[in-house]
Biotite code that builds the C-alpha atoms (Angstrom):
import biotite.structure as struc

atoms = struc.array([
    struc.Atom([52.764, -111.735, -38.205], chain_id="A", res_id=1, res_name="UNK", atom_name="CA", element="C"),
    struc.Atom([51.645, -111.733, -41.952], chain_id="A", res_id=2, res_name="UNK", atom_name="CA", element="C"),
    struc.Atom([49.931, -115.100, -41.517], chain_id="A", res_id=3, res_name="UNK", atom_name="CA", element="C"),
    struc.Atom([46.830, -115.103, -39.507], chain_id="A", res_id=4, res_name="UNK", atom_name="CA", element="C"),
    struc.Atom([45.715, -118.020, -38.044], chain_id="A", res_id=5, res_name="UNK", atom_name="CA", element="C"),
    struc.Atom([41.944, -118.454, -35.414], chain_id="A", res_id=6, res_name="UNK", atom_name="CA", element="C"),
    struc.Atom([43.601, -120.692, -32.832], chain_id="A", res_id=7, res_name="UNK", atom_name="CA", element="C"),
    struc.Atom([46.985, -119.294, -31.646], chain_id="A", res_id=8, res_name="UNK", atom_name="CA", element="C"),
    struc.Atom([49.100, -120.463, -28.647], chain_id="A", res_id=9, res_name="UNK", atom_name="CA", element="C"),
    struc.Atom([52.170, -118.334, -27.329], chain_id="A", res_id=10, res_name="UNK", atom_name="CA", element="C"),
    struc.Atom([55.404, -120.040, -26.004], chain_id="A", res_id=11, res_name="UNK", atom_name="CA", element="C"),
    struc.Atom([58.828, -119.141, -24.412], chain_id="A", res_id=12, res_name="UNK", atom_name="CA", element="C"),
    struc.Atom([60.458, -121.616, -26.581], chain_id="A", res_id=13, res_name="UNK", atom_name="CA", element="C"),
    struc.Atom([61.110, -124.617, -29.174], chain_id="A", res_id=14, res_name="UNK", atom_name="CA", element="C"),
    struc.Atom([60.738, -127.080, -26.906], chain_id="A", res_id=15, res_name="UNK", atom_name="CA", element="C"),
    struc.Atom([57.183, -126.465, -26.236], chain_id="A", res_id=16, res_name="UNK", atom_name="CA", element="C"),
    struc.Atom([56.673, -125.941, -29.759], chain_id="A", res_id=17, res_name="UNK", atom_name="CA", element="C"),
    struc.Atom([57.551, -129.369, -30.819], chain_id="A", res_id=18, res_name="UNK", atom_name="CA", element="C"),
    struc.Atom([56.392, -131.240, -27.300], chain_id="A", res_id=19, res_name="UNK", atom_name="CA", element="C"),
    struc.Atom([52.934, -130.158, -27.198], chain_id="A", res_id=20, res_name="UNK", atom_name="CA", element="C"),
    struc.Atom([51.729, -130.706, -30.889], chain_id="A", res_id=21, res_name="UNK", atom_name="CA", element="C"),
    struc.Atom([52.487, -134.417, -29.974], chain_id="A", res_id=22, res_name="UNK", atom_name="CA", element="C"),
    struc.Atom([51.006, -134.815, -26.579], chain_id="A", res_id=23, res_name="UNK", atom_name="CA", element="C"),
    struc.Atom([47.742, -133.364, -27.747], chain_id="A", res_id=24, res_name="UNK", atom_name="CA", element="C"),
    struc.Atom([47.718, -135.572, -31.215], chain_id="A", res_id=25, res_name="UNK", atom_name="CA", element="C"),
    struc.Atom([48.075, -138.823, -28.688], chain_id="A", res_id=26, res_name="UNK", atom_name="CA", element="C"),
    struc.Atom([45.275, -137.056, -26.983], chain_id="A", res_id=27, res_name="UNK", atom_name="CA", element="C"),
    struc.Atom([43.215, -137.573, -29.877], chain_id="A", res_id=28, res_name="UNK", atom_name="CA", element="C"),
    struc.Atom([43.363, -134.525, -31.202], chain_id="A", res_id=29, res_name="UNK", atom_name="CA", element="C"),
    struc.Atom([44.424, -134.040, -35.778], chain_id="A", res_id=30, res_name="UNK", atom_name="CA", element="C"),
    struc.Atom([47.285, -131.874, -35.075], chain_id="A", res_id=31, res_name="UNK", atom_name="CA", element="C"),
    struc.Atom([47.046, -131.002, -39.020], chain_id="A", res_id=32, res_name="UNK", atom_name="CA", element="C"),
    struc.Atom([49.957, -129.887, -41.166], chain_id="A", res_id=33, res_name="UNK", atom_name="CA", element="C"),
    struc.Atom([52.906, -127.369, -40.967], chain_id="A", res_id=34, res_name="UNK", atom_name="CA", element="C"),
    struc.Atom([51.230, -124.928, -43.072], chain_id="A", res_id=35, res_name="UNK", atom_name="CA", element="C"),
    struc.Atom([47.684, -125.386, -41.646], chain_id="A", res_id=36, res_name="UNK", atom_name="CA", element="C"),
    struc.Atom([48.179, -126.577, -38.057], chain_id="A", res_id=37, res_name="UNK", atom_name="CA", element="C"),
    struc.Atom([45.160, -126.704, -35.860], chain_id="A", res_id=38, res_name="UNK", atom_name="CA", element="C"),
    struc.Atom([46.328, -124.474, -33.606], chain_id="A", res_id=39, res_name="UNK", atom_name="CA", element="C"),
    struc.Atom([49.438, -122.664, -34.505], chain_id="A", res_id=40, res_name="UNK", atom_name="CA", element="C"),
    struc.Atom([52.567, -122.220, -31.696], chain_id="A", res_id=41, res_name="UNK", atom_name="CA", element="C"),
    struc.Atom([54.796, -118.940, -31.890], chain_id="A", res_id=42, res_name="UNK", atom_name="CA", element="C"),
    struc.Atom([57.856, -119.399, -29.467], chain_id="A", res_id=43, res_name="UNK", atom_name="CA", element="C"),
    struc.Atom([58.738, -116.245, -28.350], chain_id="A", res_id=44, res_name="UNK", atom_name="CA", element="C"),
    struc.Atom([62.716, -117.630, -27.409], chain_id="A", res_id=45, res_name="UNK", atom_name="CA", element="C"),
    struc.Atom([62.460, -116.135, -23.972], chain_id="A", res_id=46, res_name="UNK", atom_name="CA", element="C"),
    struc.Atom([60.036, -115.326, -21.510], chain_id="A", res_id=47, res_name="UNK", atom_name="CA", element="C"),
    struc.Atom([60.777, -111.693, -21.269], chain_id="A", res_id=48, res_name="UNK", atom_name="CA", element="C"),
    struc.Atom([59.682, -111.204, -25.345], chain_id="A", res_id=49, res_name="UNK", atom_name="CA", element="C"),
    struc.Atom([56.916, -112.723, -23.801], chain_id="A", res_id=50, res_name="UNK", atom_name="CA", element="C"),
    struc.Atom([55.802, -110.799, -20.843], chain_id="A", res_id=51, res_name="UNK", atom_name="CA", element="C"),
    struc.Atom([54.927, -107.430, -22.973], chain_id="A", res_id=52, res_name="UNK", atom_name="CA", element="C"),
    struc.Atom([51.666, -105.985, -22.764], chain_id="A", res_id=53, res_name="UNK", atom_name="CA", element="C"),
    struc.Atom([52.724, -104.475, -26.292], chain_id="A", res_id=54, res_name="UNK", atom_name="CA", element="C"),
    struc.Atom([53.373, -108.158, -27.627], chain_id="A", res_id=55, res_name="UNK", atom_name="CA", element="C"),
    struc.Atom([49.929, -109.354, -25.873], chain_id="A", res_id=56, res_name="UNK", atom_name="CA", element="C"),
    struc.Atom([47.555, -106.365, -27.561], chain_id="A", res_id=57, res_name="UNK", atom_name="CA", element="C"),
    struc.Atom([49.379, -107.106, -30.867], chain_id="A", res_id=58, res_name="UNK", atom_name="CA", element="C"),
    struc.Atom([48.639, -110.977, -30.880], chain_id="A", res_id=59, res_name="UNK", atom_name="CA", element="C"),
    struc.Atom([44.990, -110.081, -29.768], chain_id="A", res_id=60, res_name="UNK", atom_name="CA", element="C"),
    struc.Atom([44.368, -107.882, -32.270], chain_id="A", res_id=61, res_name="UNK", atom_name="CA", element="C"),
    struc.Atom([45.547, -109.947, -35.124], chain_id="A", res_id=62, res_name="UNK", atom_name="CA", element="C"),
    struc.Atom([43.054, -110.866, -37.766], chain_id="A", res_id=63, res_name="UNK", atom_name="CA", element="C"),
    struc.Atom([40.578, -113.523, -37.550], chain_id="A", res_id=64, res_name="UNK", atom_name="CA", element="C"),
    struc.Atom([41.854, -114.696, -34.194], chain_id="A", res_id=65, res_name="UNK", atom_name="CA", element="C"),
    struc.Atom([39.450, -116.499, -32.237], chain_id="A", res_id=66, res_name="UNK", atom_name="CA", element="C"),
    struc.Atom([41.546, -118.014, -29.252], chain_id="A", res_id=67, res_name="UNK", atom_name="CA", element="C"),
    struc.Atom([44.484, -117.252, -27.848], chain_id="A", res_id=68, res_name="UNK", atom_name="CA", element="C"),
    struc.Atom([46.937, -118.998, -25.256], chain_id="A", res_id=69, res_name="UNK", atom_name="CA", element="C"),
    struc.Atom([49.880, -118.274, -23.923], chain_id="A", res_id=70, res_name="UNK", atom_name="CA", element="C"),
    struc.Atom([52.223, -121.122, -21.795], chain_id="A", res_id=71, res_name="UNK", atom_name="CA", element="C"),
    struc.Atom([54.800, -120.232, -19.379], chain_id="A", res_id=72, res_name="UNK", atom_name="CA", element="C"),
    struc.Atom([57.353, -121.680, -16.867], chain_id="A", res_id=73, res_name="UNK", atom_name="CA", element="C"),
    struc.Atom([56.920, -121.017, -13.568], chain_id="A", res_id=74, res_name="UNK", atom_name="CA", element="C"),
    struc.Atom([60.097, -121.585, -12.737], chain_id="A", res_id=75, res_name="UNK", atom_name="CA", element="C"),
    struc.Atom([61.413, -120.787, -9.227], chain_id="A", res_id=76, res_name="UNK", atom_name="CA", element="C"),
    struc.Atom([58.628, -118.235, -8.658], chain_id="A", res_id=77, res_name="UNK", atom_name="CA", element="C"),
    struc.Atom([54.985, -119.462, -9.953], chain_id="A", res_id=78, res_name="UNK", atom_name="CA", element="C"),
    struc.Atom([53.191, -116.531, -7.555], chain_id="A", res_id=79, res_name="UNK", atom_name="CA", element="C"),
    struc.Atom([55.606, -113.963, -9.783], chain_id="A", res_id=80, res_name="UNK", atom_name="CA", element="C"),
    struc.Atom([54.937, -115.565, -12.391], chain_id="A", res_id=81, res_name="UNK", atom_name="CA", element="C"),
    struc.Atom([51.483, -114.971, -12.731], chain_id="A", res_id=82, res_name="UNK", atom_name="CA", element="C"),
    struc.Atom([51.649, -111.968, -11.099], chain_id="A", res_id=83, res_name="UNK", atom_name="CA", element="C"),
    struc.Atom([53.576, -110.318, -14.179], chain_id="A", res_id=84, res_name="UNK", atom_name="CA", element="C"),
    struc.Atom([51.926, -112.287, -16.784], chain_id="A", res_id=85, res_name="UNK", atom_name="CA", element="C"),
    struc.Atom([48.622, -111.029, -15.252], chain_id="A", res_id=86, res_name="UNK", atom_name="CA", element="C"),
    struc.Atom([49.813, -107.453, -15.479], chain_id="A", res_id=87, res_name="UNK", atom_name="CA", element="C"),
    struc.Atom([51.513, -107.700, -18.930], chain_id="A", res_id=88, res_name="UNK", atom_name="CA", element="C"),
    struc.Atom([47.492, -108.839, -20.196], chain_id="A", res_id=89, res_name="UNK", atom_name="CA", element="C"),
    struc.Atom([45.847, -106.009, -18.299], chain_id="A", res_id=90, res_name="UNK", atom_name="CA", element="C"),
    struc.Atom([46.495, -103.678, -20.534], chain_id="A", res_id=91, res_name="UNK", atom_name="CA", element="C"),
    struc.Atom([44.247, -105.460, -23.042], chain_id="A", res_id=92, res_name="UNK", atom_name="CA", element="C"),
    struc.Atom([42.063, -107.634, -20.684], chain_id="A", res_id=93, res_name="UNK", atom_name="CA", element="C"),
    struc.Atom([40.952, -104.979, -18.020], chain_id="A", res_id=94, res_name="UNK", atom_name="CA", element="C"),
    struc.Atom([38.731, -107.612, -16.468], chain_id="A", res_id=95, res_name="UNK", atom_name="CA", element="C"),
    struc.Atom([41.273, -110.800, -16.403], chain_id="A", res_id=96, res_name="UNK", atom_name="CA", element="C"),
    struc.Atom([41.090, -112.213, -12.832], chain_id="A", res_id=97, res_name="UNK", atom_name="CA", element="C"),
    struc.Atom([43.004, -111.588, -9.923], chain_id="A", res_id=98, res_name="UNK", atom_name="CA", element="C"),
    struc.Atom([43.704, -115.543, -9.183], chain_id="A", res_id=99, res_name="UNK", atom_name="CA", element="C"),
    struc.Atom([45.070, -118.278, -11.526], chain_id="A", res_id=100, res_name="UNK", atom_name="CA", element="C"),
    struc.Atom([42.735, -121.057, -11.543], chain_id="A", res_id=101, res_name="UNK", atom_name="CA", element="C"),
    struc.Atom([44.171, -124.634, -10.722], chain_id="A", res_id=102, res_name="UNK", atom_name="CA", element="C"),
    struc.Atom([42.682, -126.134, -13.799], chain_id="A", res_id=103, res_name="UNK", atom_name="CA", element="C"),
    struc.Atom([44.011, -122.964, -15.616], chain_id="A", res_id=104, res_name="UNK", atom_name="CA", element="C"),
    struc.Atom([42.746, -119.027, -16.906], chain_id="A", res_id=105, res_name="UNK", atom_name="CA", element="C"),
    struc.Atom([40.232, -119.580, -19.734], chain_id="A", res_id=106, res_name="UNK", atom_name="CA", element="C"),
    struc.Atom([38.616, -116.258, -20.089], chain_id="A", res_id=107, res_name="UNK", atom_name="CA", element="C"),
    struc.Atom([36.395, -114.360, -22.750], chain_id="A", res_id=108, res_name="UNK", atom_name="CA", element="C"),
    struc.Atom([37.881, -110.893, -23.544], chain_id="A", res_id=109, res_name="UNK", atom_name="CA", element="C"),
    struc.Atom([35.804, -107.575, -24.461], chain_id="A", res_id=110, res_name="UNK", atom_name="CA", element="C"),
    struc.Atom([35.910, -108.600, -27.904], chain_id="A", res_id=111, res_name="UNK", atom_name="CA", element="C"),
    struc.Atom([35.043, -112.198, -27.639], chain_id="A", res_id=112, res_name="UNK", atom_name="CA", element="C"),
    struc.Atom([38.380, -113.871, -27.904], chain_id="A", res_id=113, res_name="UNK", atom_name="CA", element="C"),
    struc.Atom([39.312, -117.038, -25.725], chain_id="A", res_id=114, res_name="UNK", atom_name="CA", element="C"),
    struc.Atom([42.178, -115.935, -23.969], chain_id="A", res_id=115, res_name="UNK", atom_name="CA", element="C"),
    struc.Atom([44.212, -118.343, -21.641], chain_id="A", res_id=116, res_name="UNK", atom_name="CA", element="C"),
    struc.Atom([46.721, -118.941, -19.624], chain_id="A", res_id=117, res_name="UNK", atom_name="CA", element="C"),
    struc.Atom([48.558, -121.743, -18.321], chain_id="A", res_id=118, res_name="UNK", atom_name="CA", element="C"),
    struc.Atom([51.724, -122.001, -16.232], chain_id="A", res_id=119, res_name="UNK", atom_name="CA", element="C"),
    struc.Atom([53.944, -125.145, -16.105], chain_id="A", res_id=120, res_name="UNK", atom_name="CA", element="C"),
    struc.Atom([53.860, -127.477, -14.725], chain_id="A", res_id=121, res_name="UNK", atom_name="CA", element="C"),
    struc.Atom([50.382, -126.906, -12.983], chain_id="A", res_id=122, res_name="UNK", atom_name="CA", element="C"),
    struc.Atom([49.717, -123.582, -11.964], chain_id="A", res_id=123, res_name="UNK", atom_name="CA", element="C"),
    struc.Atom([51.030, -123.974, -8.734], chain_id="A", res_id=124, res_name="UNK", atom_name="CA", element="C"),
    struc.Atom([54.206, -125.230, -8.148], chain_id="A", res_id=125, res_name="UNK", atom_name="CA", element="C"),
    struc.Atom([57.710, -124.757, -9.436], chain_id="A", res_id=126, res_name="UNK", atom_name="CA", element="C"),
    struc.Atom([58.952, -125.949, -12.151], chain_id="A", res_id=127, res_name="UNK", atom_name="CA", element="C"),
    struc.Atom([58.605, -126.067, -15.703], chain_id="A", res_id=128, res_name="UNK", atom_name="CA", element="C"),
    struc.Atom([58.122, -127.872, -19.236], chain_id="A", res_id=129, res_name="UNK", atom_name="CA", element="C"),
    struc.Atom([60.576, -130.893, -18.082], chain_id="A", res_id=130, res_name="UNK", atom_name="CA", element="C"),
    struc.Atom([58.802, -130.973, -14.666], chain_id="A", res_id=131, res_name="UNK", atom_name="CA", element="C"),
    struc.Atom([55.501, -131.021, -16.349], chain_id="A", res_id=132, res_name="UNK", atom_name="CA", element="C"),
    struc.Atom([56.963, -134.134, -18.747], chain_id="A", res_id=133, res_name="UNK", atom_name="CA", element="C"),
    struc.Atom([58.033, -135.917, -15.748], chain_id="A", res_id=134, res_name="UNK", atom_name="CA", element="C"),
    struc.Atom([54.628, -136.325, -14.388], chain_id="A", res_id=135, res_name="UNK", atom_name="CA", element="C"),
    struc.Atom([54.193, -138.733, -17.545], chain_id="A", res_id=136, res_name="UNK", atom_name="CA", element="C"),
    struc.Atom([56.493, -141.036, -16.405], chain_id="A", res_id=137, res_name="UNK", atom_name="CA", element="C"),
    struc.Atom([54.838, -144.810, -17.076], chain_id="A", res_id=138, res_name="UNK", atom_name="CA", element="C"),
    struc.Atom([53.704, -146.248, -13.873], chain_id="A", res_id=139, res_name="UNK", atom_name="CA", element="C"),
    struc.Atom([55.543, -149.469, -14.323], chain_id="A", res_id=140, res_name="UNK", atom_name="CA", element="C"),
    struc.Atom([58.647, -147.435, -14.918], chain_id="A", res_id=141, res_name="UNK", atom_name="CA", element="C"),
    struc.Atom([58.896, -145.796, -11.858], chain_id="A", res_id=142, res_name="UNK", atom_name="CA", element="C"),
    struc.Atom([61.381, -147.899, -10.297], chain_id="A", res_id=143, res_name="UNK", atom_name="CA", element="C"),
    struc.Atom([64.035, -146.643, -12.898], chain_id="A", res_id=144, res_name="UNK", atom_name="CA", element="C"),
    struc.Atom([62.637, -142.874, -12.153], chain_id="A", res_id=145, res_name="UNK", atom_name="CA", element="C"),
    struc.Atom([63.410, -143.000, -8.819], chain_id="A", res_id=146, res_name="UNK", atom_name="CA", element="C"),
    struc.Atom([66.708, -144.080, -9.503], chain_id="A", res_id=147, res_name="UNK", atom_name="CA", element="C"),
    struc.Atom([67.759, -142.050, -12.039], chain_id="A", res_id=148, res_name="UNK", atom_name="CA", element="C"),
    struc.Atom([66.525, -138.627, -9.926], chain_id="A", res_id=149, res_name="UNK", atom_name="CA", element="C"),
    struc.Atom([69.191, -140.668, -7.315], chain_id="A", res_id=150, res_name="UNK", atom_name="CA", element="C"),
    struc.Atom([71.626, -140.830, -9.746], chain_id="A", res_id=151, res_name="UNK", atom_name="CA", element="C"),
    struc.Atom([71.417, -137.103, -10.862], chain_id="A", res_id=152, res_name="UNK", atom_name="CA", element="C"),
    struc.Atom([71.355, -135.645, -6.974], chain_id="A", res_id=153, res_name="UNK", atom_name="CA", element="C"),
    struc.Atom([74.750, -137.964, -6.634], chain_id="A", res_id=154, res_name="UNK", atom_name="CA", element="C"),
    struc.Atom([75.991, -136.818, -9.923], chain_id="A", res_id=155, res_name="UNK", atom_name="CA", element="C"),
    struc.Atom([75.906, -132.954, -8.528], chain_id="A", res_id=156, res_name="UNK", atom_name="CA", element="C"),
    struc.Atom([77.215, -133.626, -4.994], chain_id="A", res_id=157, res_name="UNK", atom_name="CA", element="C"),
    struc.Atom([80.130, -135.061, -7.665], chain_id="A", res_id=158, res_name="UNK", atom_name="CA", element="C"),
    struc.Atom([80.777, -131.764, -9.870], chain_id="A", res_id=159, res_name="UNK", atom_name="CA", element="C"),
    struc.Atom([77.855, -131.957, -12.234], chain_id="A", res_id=160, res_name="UNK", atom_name="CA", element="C"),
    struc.Atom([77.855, -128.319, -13.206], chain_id="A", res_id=161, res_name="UNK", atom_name="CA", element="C"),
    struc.Atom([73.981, -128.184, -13.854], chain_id="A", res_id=162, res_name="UNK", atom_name="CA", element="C"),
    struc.Atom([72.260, -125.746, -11.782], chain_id="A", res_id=163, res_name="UNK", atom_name="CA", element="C"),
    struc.Atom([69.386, -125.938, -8.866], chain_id="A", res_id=164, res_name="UNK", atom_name="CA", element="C"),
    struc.Atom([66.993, -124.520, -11.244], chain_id="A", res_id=165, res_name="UNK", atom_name="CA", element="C"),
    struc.Atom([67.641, -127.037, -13.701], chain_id="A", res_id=166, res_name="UNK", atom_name="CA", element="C"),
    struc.Atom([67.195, -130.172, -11.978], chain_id="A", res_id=167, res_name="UNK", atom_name="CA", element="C"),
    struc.Atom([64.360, -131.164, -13.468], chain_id="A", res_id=168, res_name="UNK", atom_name="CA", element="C"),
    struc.Atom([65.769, -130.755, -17.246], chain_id="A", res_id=169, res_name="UNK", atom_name="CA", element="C"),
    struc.Atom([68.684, -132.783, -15.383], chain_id="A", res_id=170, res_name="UNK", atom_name="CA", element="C"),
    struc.Atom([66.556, -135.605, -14.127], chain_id="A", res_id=171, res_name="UNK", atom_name="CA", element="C"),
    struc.Atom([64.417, -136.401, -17.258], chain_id="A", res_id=172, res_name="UNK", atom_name="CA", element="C"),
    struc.Atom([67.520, -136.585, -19.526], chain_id="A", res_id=173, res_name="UNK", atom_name="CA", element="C"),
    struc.Atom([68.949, -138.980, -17.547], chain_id="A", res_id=174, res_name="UNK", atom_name="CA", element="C"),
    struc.Atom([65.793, -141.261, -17.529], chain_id="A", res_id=175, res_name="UNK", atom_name="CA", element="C"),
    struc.Atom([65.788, -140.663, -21.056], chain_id="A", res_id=176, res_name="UNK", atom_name="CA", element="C"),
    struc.Atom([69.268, -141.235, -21.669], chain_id="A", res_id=177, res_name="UNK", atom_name="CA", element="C"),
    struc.Atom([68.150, -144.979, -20.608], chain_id="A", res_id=178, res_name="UNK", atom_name="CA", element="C"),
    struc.Atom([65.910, -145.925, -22.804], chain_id="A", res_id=179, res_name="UNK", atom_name="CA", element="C"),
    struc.Atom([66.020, -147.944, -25.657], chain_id="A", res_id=180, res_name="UNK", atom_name="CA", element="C"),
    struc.Atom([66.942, -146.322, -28.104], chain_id="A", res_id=181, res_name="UNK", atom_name="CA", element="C"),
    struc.Atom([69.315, -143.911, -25.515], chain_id="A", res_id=182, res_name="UNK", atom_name="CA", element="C"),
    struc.Atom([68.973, -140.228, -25.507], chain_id="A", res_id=183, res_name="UNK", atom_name="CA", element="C"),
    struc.Atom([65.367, -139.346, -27.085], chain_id="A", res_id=184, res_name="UNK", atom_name="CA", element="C"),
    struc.Atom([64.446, -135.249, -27.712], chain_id="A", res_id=185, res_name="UNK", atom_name="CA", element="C"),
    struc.Atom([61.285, -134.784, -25.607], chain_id="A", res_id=186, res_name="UNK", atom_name="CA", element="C"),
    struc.Atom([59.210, -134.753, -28.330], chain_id="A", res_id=187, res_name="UNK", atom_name="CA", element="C"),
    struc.Atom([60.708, -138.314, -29.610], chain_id="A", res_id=188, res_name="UNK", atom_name="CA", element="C"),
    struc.Atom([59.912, -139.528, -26.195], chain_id="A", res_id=189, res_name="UNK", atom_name="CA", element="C"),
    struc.Atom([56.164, -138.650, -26.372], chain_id="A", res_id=190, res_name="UNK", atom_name="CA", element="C"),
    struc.Atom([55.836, -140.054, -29.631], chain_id="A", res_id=191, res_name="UNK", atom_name="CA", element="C"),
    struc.Atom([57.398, -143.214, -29.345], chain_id="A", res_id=192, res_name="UNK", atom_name="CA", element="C"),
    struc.Atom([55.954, -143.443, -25.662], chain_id="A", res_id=193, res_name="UNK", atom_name="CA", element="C"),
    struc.Atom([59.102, -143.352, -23.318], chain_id="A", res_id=194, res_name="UNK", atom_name="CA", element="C"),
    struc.Atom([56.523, -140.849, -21.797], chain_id="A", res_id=195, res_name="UNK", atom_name="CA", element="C"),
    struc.Atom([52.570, -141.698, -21.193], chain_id="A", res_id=196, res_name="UNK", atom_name="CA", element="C"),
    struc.Atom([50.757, -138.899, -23.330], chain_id="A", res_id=197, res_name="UNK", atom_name="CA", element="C"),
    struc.Atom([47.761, -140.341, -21.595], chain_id="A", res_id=198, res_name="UNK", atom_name="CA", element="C"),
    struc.Atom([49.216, -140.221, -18.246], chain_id="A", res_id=199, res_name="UNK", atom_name="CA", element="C"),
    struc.Atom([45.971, -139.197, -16.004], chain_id="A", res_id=200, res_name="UNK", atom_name="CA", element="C"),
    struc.Atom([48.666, -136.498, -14.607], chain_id="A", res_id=201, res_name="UNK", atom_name="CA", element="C"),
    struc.Atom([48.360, -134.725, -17.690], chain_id="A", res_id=202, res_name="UNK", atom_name="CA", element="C"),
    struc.Atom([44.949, -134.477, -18.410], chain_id="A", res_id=203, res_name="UNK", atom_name="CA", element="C"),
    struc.Atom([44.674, -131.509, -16.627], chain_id="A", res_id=204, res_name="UNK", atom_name="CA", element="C"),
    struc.Atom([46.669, -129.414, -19.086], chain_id="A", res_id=205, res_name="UNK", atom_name="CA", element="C"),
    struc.Atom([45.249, -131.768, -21.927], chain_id="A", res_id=206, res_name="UNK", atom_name="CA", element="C"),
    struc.Atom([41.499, -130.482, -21.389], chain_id="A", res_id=207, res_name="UNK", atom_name="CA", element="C"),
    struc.Atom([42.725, -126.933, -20.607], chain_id="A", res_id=208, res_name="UNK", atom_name="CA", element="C"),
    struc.Atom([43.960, -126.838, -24.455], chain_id="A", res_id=209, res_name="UNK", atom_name="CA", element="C"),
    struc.Atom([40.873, -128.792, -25.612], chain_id="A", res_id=210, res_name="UNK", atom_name="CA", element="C"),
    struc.Atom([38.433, -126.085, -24.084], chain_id="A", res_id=211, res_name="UNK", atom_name="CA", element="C"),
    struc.Atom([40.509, -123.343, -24.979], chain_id="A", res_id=212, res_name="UNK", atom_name="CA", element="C"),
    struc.Atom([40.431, -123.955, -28.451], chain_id="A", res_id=213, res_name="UNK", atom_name="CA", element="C"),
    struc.Atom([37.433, -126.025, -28.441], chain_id="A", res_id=214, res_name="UNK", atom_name="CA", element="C"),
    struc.Atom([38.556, -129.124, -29.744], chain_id="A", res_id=215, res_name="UNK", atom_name="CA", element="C"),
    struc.Atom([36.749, -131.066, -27.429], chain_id="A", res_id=216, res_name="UNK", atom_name="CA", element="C"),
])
């Protein structure tokens, strides 16, 4: 970590580092540039490099840090989830809470960092980034939604080899795959607005990151 940077969000993967620079820019928010973002994302390319209390005290002790996040799937098991998150931070955060907020952790640590927490797609259910994405669906498009979350649950009684877990990375393809043009990243999809960044669904997460780096 030779570059230091004050606002500093921690992810398990790409993904999130290209989908959320756009969702909070249509949120009104100057992302900035490559070099000098306004908050800067380090993917972590797994959740287990993540979930290190060695990794956690490191990041929180870099210099001139003044916030720091960290984003998570909760995949099958959001209890567990936070659960070992939680204890990975304890080692540096002796007071972080026992429960997860709904509207996610935003807490001050000994030393006066921001340090929070947020678990997709809404720290509570399952899921994860693609679930979270879903929930931005346009209202006047939910005709096709429903029918392409049909077409994906007949798809796997048919030999689609995509797992249970991944249903929801499934699903959102598909819908994406029919839109004009066809097969949009996620990111592509925000920014050309297949998906509703300002989807009332996703405000939740939206002011969670504006507080949490105070960019409100």
């Amino acid at each position: 970590m030779a570059d230091s940077y004050p606002r500093v969000l921690l992810v398990e993967g790409k993904q999130d580092r290209f989908v959320i620079p756009e969702l909070i820019e249509a949120n009104g928010v100057s992302w900035g540039t490559r070099k000098n973002p306004v908050v800067f994302i380090r993917d972590y390319d797994g959740y287990q490099k993540l979930v290190d209390p060695d990794v956690i005290s490191t990041e929180l002790q870099a210099s001139g840090l003044s916030a720091l996040g960290i984003m998570i799937d909760a995949d099958d098991n959001p209890t567990g989830r936070w659960q070992s998150i939680r204890s990975a931070s304890l080692k540096s955060i002796p007071d972080i809470p026992e429960v997860l907020p709904e509207d996610g952790l935003i807490h001050t640590t000994p030393t006066g960092i921001k340090f929070g927490i947020w678990i997709m797609p809404d720290n509570n259910m399952r899921g994860m980034l693609e679930t979270f994405l879903t929930y931005m669906i346009p209202t006047d498009r939910e005709a096709l939604w429903q029918f392409a979350q049909a077409a994906t649950n007949e798809a796997k009684g048919k030999g689609a080899l995509f797992t249970n877990p991944h249903i929801d990375k499934a699903n959102i393809y598909t819908w994406l795959a029919w839109q004009n043009p066809p097969g949009r990243q996620l990111h592509q999809a925000i920014m050309e607005r297949m998906l509703n960044p300002n989807h009332p669904n996703a405000q939740k997460f939206v002011t969670w990151f504006k507080t949490l780096y105070d960019l409100m």
